[in-house]
N, C-alpha and C positions, 0 to 999 in steps of 0.2 A: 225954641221948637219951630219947625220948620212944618210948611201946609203939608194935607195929605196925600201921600204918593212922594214927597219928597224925603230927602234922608235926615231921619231923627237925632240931634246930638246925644249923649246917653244921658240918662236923668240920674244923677249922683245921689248920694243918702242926705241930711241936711247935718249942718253942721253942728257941735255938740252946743255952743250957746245958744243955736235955734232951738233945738231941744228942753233944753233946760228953761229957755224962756217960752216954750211953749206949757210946760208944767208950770212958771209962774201965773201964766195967764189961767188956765183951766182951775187953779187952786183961788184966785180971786174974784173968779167972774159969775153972772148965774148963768147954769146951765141952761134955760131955756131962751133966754136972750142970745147967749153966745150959737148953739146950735143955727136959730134960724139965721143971726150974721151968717159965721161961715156956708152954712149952705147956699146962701143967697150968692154967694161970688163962688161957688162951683158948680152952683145949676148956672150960671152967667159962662162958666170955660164950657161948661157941655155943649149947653148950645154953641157957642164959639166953635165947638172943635167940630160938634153938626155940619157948622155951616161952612167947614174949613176956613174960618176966622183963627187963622192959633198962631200966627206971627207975634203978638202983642201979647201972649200972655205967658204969665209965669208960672214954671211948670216947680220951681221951689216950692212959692208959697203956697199953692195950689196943692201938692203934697201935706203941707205944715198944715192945713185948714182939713185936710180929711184924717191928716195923723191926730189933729187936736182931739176930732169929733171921736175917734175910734178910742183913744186912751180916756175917753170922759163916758165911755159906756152908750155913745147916741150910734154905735157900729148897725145895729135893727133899722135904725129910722132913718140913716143913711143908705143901706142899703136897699130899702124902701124908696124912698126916694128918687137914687139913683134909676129905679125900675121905674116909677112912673116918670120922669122926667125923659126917658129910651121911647116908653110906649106911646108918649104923646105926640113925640116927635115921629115915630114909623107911623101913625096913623095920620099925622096930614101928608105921610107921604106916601100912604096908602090910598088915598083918593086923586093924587098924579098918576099913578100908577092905572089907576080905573078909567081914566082919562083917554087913557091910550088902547082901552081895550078894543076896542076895532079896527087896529092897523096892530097884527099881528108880529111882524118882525120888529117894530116900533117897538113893543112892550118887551118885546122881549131884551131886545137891547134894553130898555131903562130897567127892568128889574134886573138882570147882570150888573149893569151901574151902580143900582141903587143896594143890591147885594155888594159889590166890591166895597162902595164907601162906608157902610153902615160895617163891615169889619174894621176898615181902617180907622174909621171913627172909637168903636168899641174898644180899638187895642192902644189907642192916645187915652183913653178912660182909663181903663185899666191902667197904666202906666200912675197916673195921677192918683186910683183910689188903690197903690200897691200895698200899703197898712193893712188898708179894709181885706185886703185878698188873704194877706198873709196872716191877720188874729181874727179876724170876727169869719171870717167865709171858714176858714180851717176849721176853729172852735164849733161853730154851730152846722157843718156839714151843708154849706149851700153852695148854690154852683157861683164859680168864680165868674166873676165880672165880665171875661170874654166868651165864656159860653153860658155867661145871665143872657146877653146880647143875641147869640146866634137862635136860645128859645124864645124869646122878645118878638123877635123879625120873624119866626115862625109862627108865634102865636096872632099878632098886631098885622102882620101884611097877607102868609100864605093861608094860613087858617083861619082867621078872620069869617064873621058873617058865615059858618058854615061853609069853610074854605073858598071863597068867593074867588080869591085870586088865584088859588092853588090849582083849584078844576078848571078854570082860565090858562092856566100856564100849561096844566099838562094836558087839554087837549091841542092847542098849538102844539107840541111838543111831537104828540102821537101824530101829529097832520104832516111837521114835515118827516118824519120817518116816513109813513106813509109816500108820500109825495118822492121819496129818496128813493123807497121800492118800486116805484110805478116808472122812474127812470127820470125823473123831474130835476134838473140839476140846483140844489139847496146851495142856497149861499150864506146859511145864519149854519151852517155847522161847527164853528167855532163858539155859536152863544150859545146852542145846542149843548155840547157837553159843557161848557159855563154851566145852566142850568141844574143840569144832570148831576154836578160836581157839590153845587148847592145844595140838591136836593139830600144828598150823601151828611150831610155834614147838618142839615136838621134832622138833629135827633131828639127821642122823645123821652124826657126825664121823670115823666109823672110815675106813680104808682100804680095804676088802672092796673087789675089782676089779668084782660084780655090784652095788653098789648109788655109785649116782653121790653125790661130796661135795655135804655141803648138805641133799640131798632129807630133807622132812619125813618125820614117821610119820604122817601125811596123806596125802603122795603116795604112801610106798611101802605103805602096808598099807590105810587105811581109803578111800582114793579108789575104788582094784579092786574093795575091797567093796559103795561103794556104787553103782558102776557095774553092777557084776554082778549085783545086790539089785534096780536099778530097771532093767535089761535082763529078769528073769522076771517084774516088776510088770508093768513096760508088755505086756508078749508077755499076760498073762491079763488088762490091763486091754482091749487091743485084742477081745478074743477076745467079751468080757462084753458091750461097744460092739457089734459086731458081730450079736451072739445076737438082735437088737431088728429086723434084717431093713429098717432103714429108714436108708437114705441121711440126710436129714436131720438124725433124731435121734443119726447116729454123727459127723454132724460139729458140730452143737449139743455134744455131750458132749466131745470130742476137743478144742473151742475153749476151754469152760469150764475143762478138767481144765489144759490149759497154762497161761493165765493162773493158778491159781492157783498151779501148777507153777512159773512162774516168779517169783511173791511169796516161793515157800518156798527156791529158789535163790539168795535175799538174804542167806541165813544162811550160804552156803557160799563157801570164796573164787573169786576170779573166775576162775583157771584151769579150775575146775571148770563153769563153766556153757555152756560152749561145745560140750564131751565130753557133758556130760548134754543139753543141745537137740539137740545132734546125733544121740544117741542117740534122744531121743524122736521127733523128729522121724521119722526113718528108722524104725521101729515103728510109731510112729502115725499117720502119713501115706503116706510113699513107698510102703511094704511095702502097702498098704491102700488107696490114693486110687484107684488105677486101677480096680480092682474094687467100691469104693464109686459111681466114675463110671457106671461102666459096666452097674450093679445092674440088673438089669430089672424093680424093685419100684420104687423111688425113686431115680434115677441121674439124668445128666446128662438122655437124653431126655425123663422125667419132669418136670424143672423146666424143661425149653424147651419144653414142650408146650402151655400158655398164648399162647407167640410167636407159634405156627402158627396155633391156634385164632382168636384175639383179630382175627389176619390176615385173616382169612377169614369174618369175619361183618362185617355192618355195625353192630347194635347190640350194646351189652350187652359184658362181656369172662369170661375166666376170672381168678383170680385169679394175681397174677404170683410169682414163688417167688424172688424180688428176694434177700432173707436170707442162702438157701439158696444160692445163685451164691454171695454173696457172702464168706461163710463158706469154701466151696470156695476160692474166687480167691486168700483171705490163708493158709490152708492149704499151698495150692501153693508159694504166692510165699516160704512157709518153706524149701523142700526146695528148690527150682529158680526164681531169680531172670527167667527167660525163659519160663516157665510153658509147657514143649514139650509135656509130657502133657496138659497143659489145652487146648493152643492144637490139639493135633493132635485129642483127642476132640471140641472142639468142632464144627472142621472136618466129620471126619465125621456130627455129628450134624445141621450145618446144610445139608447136600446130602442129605443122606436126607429131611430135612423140605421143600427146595425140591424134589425128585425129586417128592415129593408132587401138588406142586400141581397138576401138569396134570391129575391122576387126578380130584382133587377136582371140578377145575374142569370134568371133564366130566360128573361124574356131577350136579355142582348145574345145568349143562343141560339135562342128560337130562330131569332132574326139574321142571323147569319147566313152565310151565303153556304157555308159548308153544314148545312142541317143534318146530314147522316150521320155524321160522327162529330160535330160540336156540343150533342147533349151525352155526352158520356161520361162517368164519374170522374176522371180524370183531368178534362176540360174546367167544369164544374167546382172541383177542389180548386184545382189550380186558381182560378178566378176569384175565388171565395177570398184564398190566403192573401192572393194580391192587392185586394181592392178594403179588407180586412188591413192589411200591413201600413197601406196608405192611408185609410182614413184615422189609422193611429197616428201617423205623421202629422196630419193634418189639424189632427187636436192638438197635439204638444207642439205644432206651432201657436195655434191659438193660445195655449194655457200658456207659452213664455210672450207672447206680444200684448195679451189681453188681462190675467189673471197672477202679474207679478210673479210668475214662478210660484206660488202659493202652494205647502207642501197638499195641504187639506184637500186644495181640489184636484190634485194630482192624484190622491189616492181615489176622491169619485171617481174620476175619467176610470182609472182606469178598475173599479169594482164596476162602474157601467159595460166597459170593455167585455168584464171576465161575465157579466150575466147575457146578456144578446148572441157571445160568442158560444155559451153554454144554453145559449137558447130558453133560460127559467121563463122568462115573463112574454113571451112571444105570443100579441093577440091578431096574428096576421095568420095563423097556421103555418109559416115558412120556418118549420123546424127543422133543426141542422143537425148531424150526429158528428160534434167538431174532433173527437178523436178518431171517425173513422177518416174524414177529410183530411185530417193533418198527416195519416199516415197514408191516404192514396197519395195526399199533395208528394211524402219524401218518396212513396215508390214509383211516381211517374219521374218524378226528378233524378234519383240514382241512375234509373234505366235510359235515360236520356243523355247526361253525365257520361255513363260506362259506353256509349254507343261511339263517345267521339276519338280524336286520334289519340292513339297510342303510344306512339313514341315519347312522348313527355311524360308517362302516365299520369298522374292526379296533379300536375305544374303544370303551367301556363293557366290558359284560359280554363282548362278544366277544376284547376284548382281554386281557381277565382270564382266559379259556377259555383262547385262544391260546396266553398268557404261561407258564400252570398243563400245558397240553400238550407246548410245547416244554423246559419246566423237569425233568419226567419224562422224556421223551425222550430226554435229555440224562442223568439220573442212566442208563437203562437201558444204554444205550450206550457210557458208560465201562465196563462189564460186558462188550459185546460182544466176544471176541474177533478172529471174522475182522469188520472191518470193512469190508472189502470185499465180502464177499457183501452186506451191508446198501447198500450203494452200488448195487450190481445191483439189488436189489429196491424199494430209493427210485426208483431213473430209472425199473421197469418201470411202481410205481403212479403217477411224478410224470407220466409219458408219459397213462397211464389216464383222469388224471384233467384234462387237461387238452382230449383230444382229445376224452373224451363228454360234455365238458362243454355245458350246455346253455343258462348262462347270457349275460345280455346288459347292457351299459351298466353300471351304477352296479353290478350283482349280479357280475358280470365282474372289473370292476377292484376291489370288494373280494375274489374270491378271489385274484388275480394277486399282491394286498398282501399276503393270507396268504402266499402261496407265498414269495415274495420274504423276509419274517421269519422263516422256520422254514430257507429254504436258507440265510439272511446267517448265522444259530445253528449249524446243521452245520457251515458252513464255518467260522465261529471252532474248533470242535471239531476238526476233522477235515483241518483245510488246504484251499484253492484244488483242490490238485491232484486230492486227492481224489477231487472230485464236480466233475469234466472237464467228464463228457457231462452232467450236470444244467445245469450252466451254461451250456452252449452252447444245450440245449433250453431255458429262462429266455429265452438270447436270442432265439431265435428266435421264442417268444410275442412278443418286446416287436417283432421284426420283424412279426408278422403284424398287431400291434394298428395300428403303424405304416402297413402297407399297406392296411390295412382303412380309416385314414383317407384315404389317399391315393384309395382307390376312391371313396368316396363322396364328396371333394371335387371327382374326375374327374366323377361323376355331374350334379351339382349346378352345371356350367359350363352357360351359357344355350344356346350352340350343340350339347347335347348331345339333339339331339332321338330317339336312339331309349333316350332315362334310362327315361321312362315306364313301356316296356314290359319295363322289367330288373327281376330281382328284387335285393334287400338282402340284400348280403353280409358276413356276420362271418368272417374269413376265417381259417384257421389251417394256417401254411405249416410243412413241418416238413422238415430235412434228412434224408433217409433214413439218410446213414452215420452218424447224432448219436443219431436216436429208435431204439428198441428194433425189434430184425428183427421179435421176433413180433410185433409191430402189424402193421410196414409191410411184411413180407415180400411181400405179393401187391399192392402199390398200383398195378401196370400192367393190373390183370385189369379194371380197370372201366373201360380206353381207350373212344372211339367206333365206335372203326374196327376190325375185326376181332374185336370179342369177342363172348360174347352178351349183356351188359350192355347194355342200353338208357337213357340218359339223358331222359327226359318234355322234349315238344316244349319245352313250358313253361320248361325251363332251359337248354336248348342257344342260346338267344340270349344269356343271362347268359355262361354257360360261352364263348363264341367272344367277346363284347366284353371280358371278361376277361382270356383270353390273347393280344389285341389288345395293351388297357392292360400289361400284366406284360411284353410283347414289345419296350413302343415303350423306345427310348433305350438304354441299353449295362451298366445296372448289372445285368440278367439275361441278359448274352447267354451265358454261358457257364454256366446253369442251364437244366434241363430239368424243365416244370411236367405233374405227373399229379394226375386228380381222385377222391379214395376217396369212396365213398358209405357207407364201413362207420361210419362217427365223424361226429359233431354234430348239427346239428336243423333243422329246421324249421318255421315260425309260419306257419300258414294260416288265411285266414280263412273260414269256412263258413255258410252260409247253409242253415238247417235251417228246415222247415216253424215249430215253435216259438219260433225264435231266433236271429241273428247269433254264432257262437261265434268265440273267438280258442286256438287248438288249436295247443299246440309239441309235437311229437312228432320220433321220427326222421328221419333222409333216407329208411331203408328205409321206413317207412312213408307216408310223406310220398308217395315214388315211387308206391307203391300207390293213393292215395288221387286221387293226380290223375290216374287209370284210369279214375276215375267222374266229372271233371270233363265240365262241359257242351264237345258239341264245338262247332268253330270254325263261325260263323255264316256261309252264303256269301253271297258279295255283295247286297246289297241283302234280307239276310234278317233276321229278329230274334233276339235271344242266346234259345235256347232254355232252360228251367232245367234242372239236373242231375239233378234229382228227377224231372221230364217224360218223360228219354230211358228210365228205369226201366232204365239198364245191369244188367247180369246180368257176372260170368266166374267160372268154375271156378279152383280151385287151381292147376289145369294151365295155363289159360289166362295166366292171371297171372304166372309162371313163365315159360310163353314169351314173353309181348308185353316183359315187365320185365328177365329173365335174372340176376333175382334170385338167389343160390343155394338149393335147398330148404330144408334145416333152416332159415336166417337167413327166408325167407319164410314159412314155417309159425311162427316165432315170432313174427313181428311181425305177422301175420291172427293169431294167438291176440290180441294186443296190443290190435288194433283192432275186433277185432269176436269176443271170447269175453269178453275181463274185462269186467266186470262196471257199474264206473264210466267205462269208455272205450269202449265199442260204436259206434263211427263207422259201422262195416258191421252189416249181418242175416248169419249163416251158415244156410245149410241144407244139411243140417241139423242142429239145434245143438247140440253138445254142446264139451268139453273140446278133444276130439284134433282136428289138422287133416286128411283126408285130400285127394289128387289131384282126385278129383270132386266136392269140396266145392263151393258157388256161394255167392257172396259180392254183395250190394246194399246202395244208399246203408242207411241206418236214419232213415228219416222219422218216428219219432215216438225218436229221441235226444231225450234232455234231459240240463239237466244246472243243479245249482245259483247256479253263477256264470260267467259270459261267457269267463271265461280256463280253461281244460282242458286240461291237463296229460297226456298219455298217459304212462302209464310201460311201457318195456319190457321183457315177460315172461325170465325168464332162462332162461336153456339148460336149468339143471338143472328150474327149474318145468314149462319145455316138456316136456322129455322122460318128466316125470313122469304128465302126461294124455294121452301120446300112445299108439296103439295099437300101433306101431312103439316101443313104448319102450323097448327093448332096444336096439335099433341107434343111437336118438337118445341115449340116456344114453351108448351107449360113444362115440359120437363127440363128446359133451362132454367126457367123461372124456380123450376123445384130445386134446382141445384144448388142454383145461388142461394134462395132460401134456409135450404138445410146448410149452409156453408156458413149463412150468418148466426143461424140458429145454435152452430157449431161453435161460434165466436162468443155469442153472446152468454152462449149454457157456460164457457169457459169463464168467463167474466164474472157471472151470479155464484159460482163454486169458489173461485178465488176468494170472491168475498166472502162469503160464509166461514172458510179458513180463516181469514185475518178476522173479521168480527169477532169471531171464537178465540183467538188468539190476543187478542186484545182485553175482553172479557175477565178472562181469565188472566192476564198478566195484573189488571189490577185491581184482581180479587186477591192474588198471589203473594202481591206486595202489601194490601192492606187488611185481610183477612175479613174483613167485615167491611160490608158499604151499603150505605143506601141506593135505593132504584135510581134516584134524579142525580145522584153524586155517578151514580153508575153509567146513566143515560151519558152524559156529560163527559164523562171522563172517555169513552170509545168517541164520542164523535171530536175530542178534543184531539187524540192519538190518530186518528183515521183522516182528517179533514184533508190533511195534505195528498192522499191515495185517490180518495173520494167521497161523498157526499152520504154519509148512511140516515136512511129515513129512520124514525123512531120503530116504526112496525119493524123491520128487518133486527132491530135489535134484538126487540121482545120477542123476537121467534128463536133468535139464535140464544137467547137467555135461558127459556124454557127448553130446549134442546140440550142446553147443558147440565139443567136442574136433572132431565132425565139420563142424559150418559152420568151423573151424578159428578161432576164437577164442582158446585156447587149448589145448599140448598136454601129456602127458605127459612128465616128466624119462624118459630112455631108460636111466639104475637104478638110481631110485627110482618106483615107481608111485604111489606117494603123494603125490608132487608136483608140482606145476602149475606152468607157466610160459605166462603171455602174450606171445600172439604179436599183433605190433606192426600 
């Protein structure tokens, strides 16, 4: 046998006349004599093997003398024995040990030492009492000789004295951890987990009903400790992180300190690292993350405040705090796998920053250089959608640089998106009406679009516009929630903009082709059903383009001889019950016949061979044709001292303007010029002979003879405002730099702003638009009421009987996508139908509904 640590030869079995003359001996001898011999020469190897003495001894006979004892029945008193001759020896070598207990790494190396040999030692024992292992330890259920040993050393060195050495070992133990968290560089980490390893491997055999079989002195004594040790570490290490007042640098330190946290939890065994992350975790994070979010020094606002800014300029950025999310994000995702505290503060932080915008965006108006016309809805939208479109970019950069892509917080962003955008939770008062903005945003853009060159129609760059506008349009609108109101306010501006429209030929049919690709994009979005009345008004254009042709092919037949004296008509027929009431609400007030609208001799011959044409044959007999002079235009041509001009202005102007034409020549006389008869009329005059309505006349004389580049007329005399006795004549010395002259007409709000009456003219702009929203909005609350009812009803229909909350539930589940229905609006449309009797109350249950058939 070779000393400990070196390589053991195998210990053979003995051989059969060893045996047999081991039974002679045991059958001749007395037992109590022979006992104390043999044990005397193998308490003599124990110690030997102690004291790594084992060169010299024989591991045969040494066998043959515990084999004797165990087949003679003395297996009890050996393995007695055995124990105290183990325990005598761990306690003198429990007071070296004590020895050293003031030089810290000292001890700890000798107990690793003193643990290595005292195995090595135990497992040479064992070898030698293998009998005793194999019949007396089996038979009487005691622990085998090498884990007699391992509770020996546990009982004799570590637990001792009320654990004298034990709490000795494990506060070194706790010191250098300690010492390892504070940044201290440990050089006993490899007798460190030695220890650790040990500790694992004293386990407790006793019966005691408070401590479970098995459990180490690991788990029952130094786990609590160092749970308990690194529960007041972390609580001061949090505390220290904190003191720094900067979000960032608490989660900079709080990231480092884990990582390296978790390199030094490589030394402990795995049951433990679960209880310590959890531990730290919940200290370091949960107890703390909210309050570091929400810091008002460096928190969550703080590093999204870039997003906002970055939004909202054109050049240049702030720097993005990309790290610092990011840092945050893996934090979180320690404590809470669904990141709710994160997803919920972000929430809130992204509706306080879109609440923002409108504030912003009015005040970079305000500040502008072009103040008269920079606060008008169409500035306003536009800016909204832009700076709206980018700070979405600006998140979804964030969530891929910061937030792993994470699908969960992709849907915050953007439920945060759809409420600020929808304005719900707005405590700034900066409330937005986002379906009407998104539909001024597409009708300042189409009519911007339709203005550019022609020749490519909707390709090139204009197609690239288009493509880039409706592609926006389309992100903002999935945001939208009532959809329906946006449906209202597309058909008010699609109505607007098709009836003041002013173009002709090739400028015509590319806006027609806009309109046609931006409605085909809603309706993939939004369904057919949708956008009803859009489509029917669509058709109807394509009906007027149609009859427009059919006129001027009417025209252009040879026996058409009174063509000459007609004027050319672009005609635009619109069904009243299809186009929006406030357009068409008053289209019978400018009849011939009973009203005081006056139609210019000039077009009552058009006007009467028209509804000749529109009368003959059968496909309008059962349509009734009225003519509005409030929408489209007119191209005249004028003969000014200076120059031939080609002038498209309105009908209401247009009406005005042939007041001043030359009159009719009598027979056998000469065409006199218009300039010649030097007409004169008054405001009033005008007014009477035309039956114009005031305001709409006084804005279009501002039109024609105040602005500046479009003076058709002389006013006298001249200023801004239009009054009753104003006099109005041709302008013989008009010019103008090129042949084609464009009037544009003055708006309500301009008028009323130079008028002397300008109080009365602003409020009844104010009233128009009013009533025009009031127009929009009555259409909106009636729609709804339809589809509520229709809803209702469809699944009363299907399930014949329902409860109120199954009811509630089921219309706001069918509607959500439309828009938003409040519970009130239900229960009115409920009880509206209990009374058209649709359905009625169960007679007792009130909660119950049943449809009636």
């Amino acid at each position: 046998m070779t000393p400990a640590g070196g390589r053991r030869s195998k210990i053979r079995p003995p051989r059969k006349s060893l045996i047999s003359s081991s039974h002679s001996d045991a059958n001749s001898t007395d037992p109590t004599i022979d006992f104390d011999k043999n044990w005397a020469i193998l308490q003599n190897a124990i110690s030997q093997i102690q004291n790594k003495n084992v060169s010299n001894l024989s591991y045969e006979q040494l066998y043959r003398k515990a084999y004797v004892l165990v087949i003679r029945k003395f297996g009890e008193k050996l393995y007695g024995k055995v124990s105290e001759a183990v325990t005598e020896h761990l306690l003198s070598e429990r007071q070296k040990l004590l020895a050293l207990s003031t030089n810290a790494e000292g001890f700890i190396q000798a107990l690793t030492r003193q643990w290595d040999e005292h195995l090595q030692s135990m497992k040479f024992i064992e070898d030698v009492l293998m009998y005793l292992n194999r019949v007396y330890v089996k038979e009487q259920k005691r622990l085998e000789i090498s884990d007699l040993g391992v509770h020996l050393f546990k009982e004799n060195i570590i637990m001792y004295n009320n654990n004298e050495i034990g709490s000795l070992m494990d506060s070194i133990i706790l010191d250098e951890i300690r010492k390892s968290r504070n940044g201290v560089v440990v050089t006993s980490n490899i007798y460190t987990a030695k220890v650790i390893g040990m500790m694992e491997q004293l386990t407790e055999h006793g019966t005691s009903a408070d401590i479970q079989y098995g459990e180490s002195y690991y788990q029952t004594i130094f786990e609590p400790l160092y749970l308990s040790s690194s529960d007041l570490y972390f609580q001061e290490l949090s505390k220290s992180f904190l003191a720094s007042n900067s979000g960032s640098k608490y989660l900079q330190s709080v990231t480092r300190f884990i990582k390296d946290e978790e390199i030094r939890l490589k030394n402990l065994p795995v049951a433990t690292h679960a209880k310590l992350t959890s531990l730290m975790d919940n200290i370091l994070i949960k107890d703390k993350v909210d309050s570091i979010i929400q810091s008002p020094v460096e928190g969550l606002d703080h590093w999204f405040k870039p997003v906002l800014s970055n939004a909202m300029r054109d050049g240049g950025h702030d720097n993005y705090h990309f790290q610092d999310l990011k840092l945050l994000f893996n934090l979180v995702g320690r404590i809470d796998d669904e990141y709710q505290i994160l997803r919920s503060r972000l929430k809130d932080t992204i509706i306080s920053q879109g609440n923002m915008i409108p504030e912003l965006i009015k005040n970079s108006l305000e500040s502008s250089e072009k103040k008269p016309s920079s606060m008008n809805a169409a500035s306003f939208a536009t800016k909204w959608i832009d700076y709206v479109l980018k700070y979405k970019s600006q998140m979804m950069e964030v969530w891929k640089q910061s937030f792993d892509q994470d699908l969960s917080v992709e849907q915050t962003l953007t439920l945060a998106m759809r409420d600020f955008i929808n304005n719900n939770n707005s405590k700034r008062g900066n409330v937005v009406n986002a379906p009407e903005l998104l539909s001024v945003y597409m009708d300042y853009n189409i009519k911007q679009i339709g203005k550019g060159s022609v020749t490519a129609g909707v390709s090139g760059q204009a197609g690239d516009e288009l493509n880039n506008l409706i592609e926006d349009s389309l992100q903002i609108l999935k945001f939208v929630k009532d959809k329906d109101a946006f449906e209202a306010y597309y058909a008010n501006h699609f109505a607007r903009r098709f009836l003041n429209s002013k173009t002709r030929g090739a400028s015509q049919s590319k806006g027609l082709d806009i309109e046609e690709m931006v409605l085909s994009k809603l309706c993939e979005e939004m369904g057919n059903t949708s956008l009803d009345k859009v489509i029917k008004m669509s058709k109807d254009i394509k009906i007027s383009t149609d009859t427009t042709k059919a006129w001027k092919k009417h025209l252009s037949k040879p026996n058409g001889s009174t063509a000459e004296n007609l004027i050319d008509l672009d005609l635009k027929i619109c069904n009243v019950t299809v186009w929006p009431n406030a357009l068409t609400k008053d289209y019978k007030n400018f009849e011939s016949g009973g009203s005081e609208f006056v139609w210019p001799r000039q077009l009552r011959e058009t006007i009467r061979e028209f509804e000749e044409f529109w009368s003959a044959g059968k496909k309008n007999d059962n349509k009734s044709l009225h003519w509005s002079p409030k929408f489209g235009s007119v191209d005249m041509r004028i003969s000014y001292p200076s120059r031939t001009y080609d002038i498209n202005l309105s009908v209401f102007a247009a009406i005005i303007m042939l007041l001043f034409a030359p009159s009719l020549p009598l027979e056998g006389d000469e065409e006199v010029s218009a300039f010649s008869e030097k007409k004169q009329f008054s405001c009033k005059e005008i007014q009477q002979l035309t039956g114009i309505p005031e305001q709409e006349l006084k804005r279009h004389l501002q039109s024609i003879a105040v602005a500046p580049k479009s003076r058709l007329l002389v006013k006298s005399p001249m200023s801004k405002d239009v009054n009753e006795h104003d006099t109005f004549r041709l302008n013989e010395k008009f010019k103008s730099p090129s042949t084609k002259v464009k009037v544009l007409t003055v708006s309500m709000a301009s008028s009323s702003s130079s008028s002397s009456s300008s109080s009365s003219t602003s409020a009844l702009a104010a009233k128009r638009k009013d009533e025009e929203a009031d127009e929009v909005n009555s259409h909106i609350v009636e729609g709804r009421k339809i589809e509520l009812n229709a809803a209702i009803v469809r699944i009363l229909k299907s399930r014949r009987t329902v409860s109120h909350n199954e009811l509630i539930e089921g219309v706001i589940r069918q509607l959500t996508n439309r828009f938003q229905p409040s519970i009130v609006s239900i229960k009115q449309r409920i009880e509206d139908l209990i009374e058209k009797e649709y359905l009625e109350r169960d007679a007792e249950d009130r909660n119950l509904y049943h449809y009636i058939a």
